[in-house]
MIDOSE-1310 file (N, C-alpha, C; in nm, 2 decimals, decimal comma, always signed):
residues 78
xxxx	+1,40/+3,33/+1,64/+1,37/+3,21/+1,56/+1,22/+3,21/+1,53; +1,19/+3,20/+1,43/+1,03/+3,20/+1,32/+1,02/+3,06/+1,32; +0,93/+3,00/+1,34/+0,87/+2,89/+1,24/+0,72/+2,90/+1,20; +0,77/+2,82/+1,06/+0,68/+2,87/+0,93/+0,56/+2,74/+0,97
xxxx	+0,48/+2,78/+1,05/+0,36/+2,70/+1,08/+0,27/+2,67/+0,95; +0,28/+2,71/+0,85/+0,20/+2,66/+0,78/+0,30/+2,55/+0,69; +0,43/+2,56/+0,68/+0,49/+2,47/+0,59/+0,50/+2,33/+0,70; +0,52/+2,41/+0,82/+0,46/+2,27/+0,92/+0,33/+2,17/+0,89
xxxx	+0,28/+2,22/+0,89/+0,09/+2,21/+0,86/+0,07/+2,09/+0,69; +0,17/+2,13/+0,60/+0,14/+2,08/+0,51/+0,23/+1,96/+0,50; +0,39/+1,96/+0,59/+0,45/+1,83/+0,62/+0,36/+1,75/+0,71; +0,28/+1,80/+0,80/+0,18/+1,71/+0,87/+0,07/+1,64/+0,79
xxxx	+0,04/+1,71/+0,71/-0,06/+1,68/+0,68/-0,04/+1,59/+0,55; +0,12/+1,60/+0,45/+0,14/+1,52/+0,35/+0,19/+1,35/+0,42; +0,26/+1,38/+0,51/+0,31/+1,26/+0,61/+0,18/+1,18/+0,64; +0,10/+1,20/+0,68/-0,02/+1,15/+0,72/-0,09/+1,07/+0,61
xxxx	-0,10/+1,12/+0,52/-0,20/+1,09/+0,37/-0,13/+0,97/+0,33; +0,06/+1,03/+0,32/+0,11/+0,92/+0,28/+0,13/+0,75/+0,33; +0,10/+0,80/+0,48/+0,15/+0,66/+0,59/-0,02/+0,61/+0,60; -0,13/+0,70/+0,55/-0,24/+0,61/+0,52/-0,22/+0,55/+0,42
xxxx	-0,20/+0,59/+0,25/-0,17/+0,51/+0,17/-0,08/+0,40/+0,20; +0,01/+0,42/+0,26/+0,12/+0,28/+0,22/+0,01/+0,20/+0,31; -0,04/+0,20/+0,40/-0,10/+0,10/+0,53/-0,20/+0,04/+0,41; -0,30/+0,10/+0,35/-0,40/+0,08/+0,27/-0,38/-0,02/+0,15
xxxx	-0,22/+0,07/+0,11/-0,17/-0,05/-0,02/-0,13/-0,22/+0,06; -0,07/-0,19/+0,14/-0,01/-0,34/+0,22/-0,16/-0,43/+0,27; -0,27/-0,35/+0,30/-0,37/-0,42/+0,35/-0,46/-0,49/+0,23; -0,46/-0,42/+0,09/-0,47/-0,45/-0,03/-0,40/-0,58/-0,07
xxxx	-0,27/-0,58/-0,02/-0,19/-0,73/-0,09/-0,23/-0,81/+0,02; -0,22/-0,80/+0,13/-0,27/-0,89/+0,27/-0,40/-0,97/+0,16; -0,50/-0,88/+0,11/-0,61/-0,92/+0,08/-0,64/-1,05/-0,06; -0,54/-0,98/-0,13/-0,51/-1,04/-0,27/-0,43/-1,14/-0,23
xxxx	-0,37/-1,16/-0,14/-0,28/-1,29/-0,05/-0,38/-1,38/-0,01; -0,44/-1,33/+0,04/-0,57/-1,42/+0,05/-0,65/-1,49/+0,00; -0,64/-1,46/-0,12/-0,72/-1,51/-0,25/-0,69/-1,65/-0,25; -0,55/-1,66/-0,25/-0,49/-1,77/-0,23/-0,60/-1,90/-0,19
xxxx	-0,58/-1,85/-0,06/-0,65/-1,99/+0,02/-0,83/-1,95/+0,00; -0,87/-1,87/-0,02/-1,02/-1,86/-0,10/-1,08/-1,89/-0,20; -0,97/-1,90/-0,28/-1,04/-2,01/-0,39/-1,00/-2,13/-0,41; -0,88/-2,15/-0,29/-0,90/-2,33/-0,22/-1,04/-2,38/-0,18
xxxx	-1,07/-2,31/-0,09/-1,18/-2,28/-0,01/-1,28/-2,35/-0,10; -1,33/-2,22/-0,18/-1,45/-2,23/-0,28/-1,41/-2,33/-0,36; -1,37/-2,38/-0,37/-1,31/-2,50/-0,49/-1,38/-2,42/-0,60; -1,27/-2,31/-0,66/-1,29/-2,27/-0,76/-1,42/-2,22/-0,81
xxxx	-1,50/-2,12/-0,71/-1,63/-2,11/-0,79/-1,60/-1,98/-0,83; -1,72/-1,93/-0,90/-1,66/-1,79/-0,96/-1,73/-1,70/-0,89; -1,78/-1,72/-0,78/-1,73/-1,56/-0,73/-1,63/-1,55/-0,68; -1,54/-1,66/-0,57/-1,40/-1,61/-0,58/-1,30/-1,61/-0,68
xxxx	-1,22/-1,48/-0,61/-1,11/-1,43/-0,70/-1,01/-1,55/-0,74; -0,97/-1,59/-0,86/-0,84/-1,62/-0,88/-0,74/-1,61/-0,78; -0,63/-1,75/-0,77/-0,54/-1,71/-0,69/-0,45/-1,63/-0,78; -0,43/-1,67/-0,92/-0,34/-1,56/-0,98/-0,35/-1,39/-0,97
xxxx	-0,50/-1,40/-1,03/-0,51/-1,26/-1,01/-0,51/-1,22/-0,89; -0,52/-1,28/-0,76/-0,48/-1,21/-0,59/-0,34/-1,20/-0,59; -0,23/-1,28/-0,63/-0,13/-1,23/-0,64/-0,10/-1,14/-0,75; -0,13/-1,12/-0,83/-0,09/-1,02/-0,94/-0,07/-0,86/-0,87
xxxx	-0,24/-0,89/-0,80/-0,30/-0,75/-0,75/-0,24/-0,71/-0,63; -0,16/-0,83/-0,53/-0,07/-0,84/-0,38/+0,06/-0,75/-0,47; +0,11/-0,81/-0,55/+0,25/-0,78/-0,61/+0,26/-0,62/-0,68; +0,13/-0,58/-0,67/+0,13/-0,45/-0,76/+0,13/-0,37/-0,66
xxxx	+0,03/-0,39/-0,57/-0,02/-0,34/-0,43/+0,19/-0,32/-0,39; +0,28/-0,45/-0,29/+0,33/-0,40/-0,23/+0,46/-0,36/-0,34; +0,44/-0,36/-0,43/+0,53/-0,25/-0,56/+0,53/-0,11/-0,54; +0,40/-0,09/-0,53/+0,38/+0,03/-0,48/+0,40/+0,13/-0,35
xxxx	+0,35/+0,04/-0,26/+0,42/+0,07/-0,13/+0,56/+0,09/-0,12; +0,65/-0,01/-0,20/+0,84/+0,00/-0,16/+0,79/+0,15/-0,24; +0,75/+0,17/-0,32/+0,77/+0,32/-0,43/+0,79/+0,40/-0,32; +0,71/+0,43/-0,31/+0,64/+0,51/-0,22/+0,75/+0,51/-0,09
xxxx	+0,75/+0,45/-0,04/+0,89/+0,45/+0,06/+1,04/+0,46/+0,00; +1,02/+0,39/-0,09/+1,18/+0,43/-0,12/+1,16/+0,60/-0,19; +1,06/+0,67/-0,21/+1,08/+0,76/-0,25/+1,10/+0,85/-0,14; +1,06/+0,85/-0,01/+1,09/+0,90/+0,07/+1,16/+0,91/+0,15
xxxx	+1,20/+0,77/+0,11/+1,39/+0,77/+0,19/+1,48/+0,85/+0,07; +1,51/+0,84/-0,02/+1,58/+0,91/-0,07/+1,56/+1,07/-0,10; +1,39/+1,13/-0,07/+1,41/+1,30/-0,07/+1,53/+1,28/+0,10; +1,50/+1,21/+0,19/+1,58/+1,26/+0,35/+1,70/+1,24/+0,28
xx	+1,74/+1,16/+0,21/+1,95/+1,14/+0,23/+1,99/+1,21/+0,11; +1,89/+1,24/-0,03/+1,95/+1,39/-0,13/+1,93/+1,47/-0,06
């Protein structure tokens, strides 16, 4: 029995990149969720963000993450 340590090496190493991005994207909409109650807060000044535009940017954010996961559930079950 061989194993191919370097195709090991590059599933380590693509798995990793990927489960940083999704954490990264979800902590992105956490943030844009936030917006929400920050420009309660600020009563609307302009340096805080829009609550629309924090949800827009949440909703894109965890869009992206299902992608990304559902793309990887479906390479395991094709």
């Amino acid at each position: 029995m061989d194993v191919d340590w370097r195709a090991l090496l590059l599933v380590g190493i693509v798995s990793l990149a990927v489960a940083v991005a999704v954490v990264v994207l979800v902590a992105f909409a956490l943030v844009g969720l936030s917006a929400r109650s920050g420009a309660a807060r600020h009563g609307g000044e302009a340096s805080a963000p829009s609550a629309s535009v924090g949800t827009a940017a949440a909703c894109v954010c965890l869009v992206a993450a299902a992608a990304i996961v559902g793309f990887g559930l479906y390479l395991v079950v094709v």
